[in-house]
Structures are given as C-alpha cells and as structure tokens.
N, C-alpha and C positions, 0 to 999 in steps of 0.2 A: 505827632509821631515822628514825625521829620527832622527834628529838632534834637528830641529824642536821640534818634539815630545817630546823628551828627554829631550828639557830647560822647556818643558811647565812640565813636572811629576820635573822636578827638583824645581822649584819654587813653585810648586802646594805643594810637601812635605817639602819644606822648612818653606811657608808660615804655616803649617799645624801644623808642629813641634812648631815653634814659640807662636802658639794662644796655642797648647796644655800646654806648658810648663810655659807658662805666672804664675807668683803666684798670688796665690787669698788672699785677706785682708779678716780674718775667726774674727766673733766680736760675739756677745751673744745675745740674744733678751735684748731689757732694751738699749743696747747702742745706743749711735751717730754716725750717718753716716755724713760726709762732703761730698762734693762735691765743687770743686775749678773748676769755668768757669771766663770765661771772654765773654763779653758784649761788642758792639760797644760803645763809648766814651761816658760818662757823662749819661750812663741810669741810673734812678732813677727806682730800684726796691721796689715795697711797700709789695708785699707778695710774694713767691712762694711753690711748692708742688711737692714731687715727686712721682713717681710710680713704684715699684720693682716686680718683675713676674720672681717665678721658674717654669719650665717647666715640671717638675717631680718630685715626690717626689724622692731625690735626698741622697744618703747617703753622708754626705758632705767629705766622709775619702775614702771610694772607690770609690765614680763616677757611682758606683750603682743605680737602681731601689731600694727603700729602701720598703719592705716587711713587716717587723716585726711590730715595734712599733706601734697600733693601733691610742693609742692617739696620735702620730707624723702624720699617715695620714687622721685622723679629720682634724688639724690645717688647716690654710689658707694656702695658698702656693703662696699670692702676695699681697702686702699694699700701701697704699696710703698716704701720709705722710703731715702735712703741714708745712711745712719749714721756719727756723729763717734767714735770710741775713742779710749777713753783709758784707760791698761791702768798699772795700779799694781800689782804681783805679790801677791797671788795674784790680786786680783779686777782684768778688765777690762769694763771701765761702754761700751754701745753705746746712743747717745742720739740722737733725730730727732723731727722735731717731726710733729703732725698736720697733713693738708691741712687747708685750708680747707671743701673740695670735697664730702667726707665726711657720708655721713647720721648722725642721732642712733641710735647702738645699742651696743649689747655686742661688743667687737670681739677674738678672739682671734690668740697670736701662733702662724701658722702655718710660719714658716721663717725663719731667721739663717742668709744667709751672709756668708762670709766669705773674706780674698784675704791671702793671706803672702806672702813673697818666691819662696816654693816650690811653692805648692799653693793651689789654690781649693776649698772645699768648701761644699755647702747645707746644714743641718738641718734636716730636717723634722719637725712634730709626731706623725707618724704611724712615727716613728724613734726620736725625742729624747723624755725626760721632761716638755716643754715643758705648763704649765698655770696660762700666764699670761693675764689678759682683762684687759679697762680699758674701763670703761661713758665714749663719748661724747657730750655732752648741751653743743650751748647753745655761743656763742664765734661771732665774726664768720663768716661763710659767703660763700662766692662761687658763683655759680650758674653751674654746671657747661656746659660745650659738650654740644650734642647734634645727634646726627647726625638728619637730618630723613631721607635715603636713602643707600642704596650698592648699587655694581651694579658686577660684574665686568664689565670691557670687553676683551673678545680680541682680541690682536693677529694680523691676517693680513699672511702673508708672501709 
C-alpha cells in the first residue's frame, strides 16, 4: 500500500513539475496568435473565433496577484476573437490578433468555434484536450470604455 502511495505522489509531482515548467509563448497586445489543429478529412471551414480567459490578474514575470497597476486591472482580462483560416490538409492554422484593450497576464484558450457549410460547433476546454496559454505583456494599449452606471428602466404600457 505504501508503495502504492509512493508511485501515485511520484507521478502526481512528476506530472506537476512538467505543466509547471512548460514555457509560455509571451507576444504583445496588437499581435497574432496561430493556432495549428487538424479536423477530420476534407472539412470545409468557412469562419472560426476564439476565446482566451485569464483567471487573474496575473503578473506575467512572477506568477503573481499583480496589485499595482490601476490601469492594468481596468483592462479586460479575456477576448473573443474572430479568426482568419487557412486549412492546408491535414493542418488548418486559425489566426487573430490580440486586442489592444487586454490586461498583462497569462491567458488560456478556452473555446474554438467554428462554422462549415453544414454545421456550426463550439469546443470547449472543459471537452477538448485544449492546453494552450500565451503570457501577454507590454505592446500599444488603448484604454478601455467604462461604464460609470446602468439601471434597468421598465417599460409601462
């Protein structure tokens, strides 16, 4: 049983070390992101869109809760993109660029969809094998609209 226990912490910090140590692709607001999938045989993709979601405001250099920067934690901290394809058999390459708008952080990809002549479908990360991230840091920014209030107003008839 001991032994047991011992493969399972063994693999447990194996597997742990490995995602920790993984690098991260660090790119600017303003760039292109690719993404290279491959599709079952001969699908005709007409548009697709992604969707990136940081879970914190993230300092992208220590892995921190990032505190300071005011204007960093206005920004967004997750975009939705719609994406240029271009599908060369077997791999098709889904590419869009980052907002401007975007805080600095670690932003994973949470869903790809996608639209054919026949069928629309989403993927979600919580579906798909998806465990892709990309640290953003740094690149022209534009300082985001914010709403000062909102208030439901009913209509009587």
């Amino acid at each position: 049983m001991s032994r047991l226990l011992l493969a399972i912490a063994l693999i447990s910090f194996v597997g742990t070390s490995a995602t920790l140590a993984k690098p991260k692709q660090t790119v600017q607001r303003g760039a292109v992101l690719s993404i290279h999938t491959q599709f079952v045989p001969d699908v005709k993709i007409q548009s697709a869109s992604l969707t990136w979601q940081a879970y914190d405001h993230v300092d992208p250099v220590t892995g921190r809760m990032d505190q300071g920067d005011l204007a960093q934690r206005l920004m967004a901290t997750s975009f939705h993109c719609d994406a240029e394809v271009v599908a060369r058999d077997p791999v098709v390459t889904i590419s869009c660029k980052v907002p401007l708008d975007v805080a600095d952080a670690i932003y994973y990809l949470t869903s790809i969809s996608i639209k054919t002549n026949d069928a629309e479908r989403t993927y979600h990360w919580q579906n798909e094998p998806f465990d892709i991230e990309v640290r953003v840091k740094g690149g022209e920014r534009v300082t985001p609209p914010y709403i000062l209030s909102m208030q439901l107003q009913q209509n009587e008839r």
